[in-house]
N, C-alpha and C positions, 0 to 999 in steps of 0.2 A: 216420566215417559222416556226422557234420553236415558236412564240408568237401566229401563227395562229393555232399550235395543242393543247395550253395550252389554247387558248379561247374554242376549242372545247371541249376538257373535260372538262372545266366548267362550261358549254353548259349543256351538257350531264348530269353531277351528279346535279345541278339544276334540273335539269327535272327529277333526279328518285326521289330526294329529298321530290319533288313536288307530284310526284305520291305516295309515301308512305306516306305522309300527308295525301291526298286527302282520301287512303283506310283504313287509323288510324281514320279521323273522321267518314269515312261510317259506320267501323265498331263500333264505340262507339255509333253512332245514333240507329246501328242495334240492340247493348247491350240497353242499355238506354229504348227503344223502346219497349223491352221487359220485363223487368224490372215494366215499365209502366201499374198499372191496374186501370181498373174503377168500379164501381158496383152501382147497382140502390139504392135510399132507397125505401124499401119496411115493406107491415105488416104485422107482423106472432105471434106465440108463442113463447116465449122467456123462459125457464126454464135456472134457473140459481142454480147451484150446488158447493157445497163443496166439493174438491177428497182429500182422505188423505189413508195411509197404514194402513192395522188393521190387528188385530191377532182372530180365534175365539178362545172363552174359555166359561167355566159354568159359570152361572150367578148366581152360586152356589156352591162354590168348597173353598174349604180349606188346608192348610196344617195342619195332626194330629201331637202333640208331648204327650210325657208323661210327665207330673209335676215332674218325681223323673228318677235321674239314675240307672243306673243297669248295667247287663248284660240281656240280651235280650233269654229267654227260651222259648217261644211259641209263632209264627206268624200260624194266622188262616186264613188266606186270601190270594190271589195270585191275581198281577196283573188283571185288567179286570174285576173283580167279582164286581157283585153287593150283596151289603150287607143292610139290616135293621138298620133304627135308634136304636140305645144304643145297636148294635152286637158289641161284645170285638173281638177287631184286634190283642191285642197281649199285653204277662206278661212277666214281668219281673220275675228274677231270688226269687227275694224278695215276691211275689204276697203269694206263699203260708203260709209267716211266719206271713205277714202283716195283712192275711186275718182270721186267726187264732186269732189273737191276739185283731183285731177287734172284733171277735166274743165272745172273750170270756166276754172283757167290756162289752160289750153290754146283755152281759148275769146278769153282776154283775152288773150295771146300771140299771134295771130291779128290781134290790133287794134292790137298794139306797145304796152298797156297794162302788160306784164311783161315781163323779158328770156326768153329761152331756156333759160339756166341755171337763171330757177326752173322754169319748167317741164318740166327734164329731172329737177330733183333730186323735184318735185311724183309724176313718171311710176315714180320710184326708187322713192320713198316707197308708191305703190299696188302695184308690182312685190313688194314683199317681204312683203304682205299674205297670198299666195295661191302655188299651186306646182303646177308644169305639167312634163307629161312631156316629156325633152327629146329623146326618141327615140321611136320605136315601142316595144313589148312586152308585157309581163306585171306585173301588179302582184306578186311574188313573196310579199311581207312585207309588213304594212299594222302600223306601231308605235305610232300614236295613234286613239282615238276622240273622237267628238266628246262638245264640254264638257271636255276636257282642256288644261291650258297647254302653249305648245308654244316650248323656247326658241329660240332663233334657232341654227343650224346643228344643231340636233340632228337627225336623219332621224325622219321621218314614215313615207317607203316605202323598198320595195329593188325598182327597177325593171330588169326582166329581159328580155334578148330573148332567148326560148327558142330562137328554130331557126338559134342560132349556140350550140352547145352546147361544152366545148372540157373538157380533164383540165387542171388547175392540180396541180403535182409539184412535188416538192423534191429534186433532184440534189446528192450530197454532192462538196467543192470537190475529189477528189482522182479523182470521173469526169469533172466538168464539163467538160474540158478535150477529150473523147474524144465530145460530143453536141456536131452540128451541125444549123442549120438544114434541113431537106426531109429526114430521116434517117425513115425507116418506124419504127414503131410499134403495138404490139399491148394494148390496154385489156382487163383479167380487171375485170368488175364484182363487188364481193360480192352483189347482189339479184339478180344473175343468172349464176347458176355456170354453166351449162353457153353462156355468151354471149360471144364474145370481139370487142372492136371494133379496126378497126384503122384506122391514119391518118400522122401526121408530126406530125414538132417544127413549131410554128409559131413561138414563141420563146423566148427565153432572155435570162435577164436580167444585165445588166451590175454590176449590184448586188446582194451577198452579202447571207443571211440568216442572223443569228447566233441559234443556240438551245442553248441552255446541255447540255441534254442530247446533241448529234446533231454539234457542231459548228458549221461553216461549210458552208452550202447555198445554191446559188441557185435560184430560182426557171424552172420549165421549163415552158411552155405546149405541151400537144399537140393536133392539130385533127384531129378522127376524123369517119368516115362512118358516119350516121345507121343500123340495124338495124330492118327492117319489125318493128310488133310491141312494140319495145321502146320503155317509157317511162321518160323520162332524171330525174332530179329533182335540181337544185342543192343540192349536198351529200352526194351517193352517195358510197360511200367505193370505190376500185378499188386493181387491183397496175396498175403500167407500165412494161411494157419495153422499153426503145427502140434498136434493133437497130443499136451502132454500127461493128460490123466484118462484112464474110463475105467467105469467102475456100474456093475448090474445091483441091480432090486435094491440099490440107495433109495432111503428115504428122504425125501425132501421136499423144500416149499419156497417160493416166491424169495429172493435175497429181499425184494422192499419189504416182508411181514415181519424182517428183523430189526429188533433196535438193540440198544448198545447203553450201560450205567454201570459207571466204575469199572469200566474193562470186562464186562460179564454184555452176553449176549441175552435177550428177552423175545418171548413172543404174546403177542393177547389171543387166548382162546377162547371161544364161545361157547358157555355152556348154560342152559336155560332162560337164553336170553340175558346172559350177564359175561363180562369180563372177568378174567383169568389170566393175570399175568406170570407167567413161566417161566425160567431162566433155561437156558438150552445150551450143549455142547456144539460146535459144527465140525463140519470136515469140508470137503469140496467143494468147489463152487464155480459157476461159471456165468453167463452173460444175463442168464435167465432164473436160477436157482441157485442154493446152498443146501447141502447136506447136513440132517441133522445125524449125532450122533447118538444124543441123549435129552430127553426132557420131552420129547413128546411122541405120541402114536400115531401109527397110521389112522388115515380116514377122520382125522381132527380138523376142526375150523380155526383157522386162523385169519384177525386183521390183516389183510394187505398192505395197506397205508396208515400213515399218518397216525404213526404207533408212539409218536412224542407228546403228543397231543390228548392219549388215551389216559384211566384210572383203572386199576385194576376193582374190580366190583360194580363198575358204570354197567347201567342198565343199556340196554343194545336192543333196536328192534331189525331180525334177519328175514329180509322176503325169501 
């Protein structure tokens, strides 16, 4: 009697055993299954872009300093202001004594009482008293007040000329190569989502930027046109994408339907319900697609995904 209840529960737990297999592989067919995509190859336009982060700034801007120390006795400017080339921004405490003393050489210089040489190094010596805008612009940043010492080369201002406004980017060395000069470009500001500017490379620099985190990057200047409405501010932070390839009635498919053996590119195509693996040429490629060159047709089925994973001959059922 006890051997005939201990057959039955093992009867029993067999059969749930059984049953929870059965629903462990339904449901992996059901993951799996889904998991599973296809897509046609088809032929469109393919634009193919460089995205990187950029900052805007003047395509014209400097920081001013004074050649000489001091203390700092007259700021003529305030934040914001737009000032005239060679307007003086501001003297030093010495400006009056230096300016005097210039003048008077230059008076005895006149009568051949001094040579030239002092009176140029006399005009040096007043020059570095005082600091004068050397372009048109904006006073952007104003770093000293007055009563303040001011040492020699340190910046005072950051003189800006706003309506040459430009995106300063950082290209990583392994696009660089694929951005040229006049190439179109499209500015995503973040203060202005729904605002996009557009323009061109205006330069690229010939010297790399080493930053420990990112690599090796150079330096990429974009020149955009101005948007009614919108106001630019030195230091905005933007995306920029800068548009170095387009190419019409490319053919092409999904970059994930490609896989990759022994440096040859592959794809699995589906043909009566079976697997067909393909070696393929590419060409372009971007966020979304790659261009075939050779190895397959239009209007073909191809795996999507998890092309590692496939056999070339596996039976395939395609809803």
């Amino acid at each position: 009697m006890m051997k005939m209840i201990k057959n039955k529960y093992f009867i029993i737990g067999a059969i749930v055993v059984l049953l929870l297999l059965v629903i462990s592989i339904s449901m992996c067919g059901k993951k799996n299954g889904n998991e599973t995509k296809t897509a046609k190859a088809h032929k469109g336009l393919m634009v193919v872009t460089i995205t990187s982060n950029g900052t805007i700034r003047s395509n014209n801007e400097a920081n001013l300093a004074a050649a000489g120390s001091g203390k700092v006795e007259k700021i003529f400017v305030d934040e914001n202001q737009a000032v005239d080339k060679g307007q003086v921004l501001l003297e030093l405490s010495s400006y009056g004594q230096a300016e005097k003393d210039y003048k008077r050489l230059a008076a005895l210089g006149e009568k051949g009482y001094v040579t030239s040489q002092q009176v140029e190094l006399a005009k040096e010596q007043w020059e570095n008293t005082f600091i004068k805008a050397p372009f048109y612009g904006t006073i952007a940043k104003k770093f000293v007040e007055s009563g303040e010492m001011l040492i020699s080369g340190t910046p005072a201002f950051l003189l800006a000329d706003l309506n040459d406004m430009i995106v300063e980017t950082n290209i990583d060395e392994t696009d660089i190569g694929n951005v040229k000069v006049g190439q179109a470009a499209e500015v995503s500001l973040d203060a202005y989502k729904n605002v996009k500017l557009t323009g061109r490379v205006l330069f690229i620099s010939r010297s790399s930027l080493e930053v420990k985190e990112k690599g090796i990057t150079y330096q990429v200047k974009v020149k955009f046109y101005p948007v009614s409405g919108v106001t630019l501010r030195l230091g905005m932070t933007c995306d920029v994408n800068v548009k170095v390839a387009e190419k019409n009635d490319v053919l092409m498919i999904p970059y994930t339907a490609i896989g990759e053996e022994e440096g040859r590119n592959y794809v699995f195509t589906v043909e009566k319900n079976m697997l067909k693996k393909k070696f393929i040429v590419t060409g372009l490629e971007n966020y979304d697609n790659t261009e075939i060159l050779s190895g397959l047709n239009e209007n073909e089925t191809v795996i999507e995904n998890n092309t590692s994973k496939l056999k070339d001959g596996q039976k395939v059922k395609i809803k």
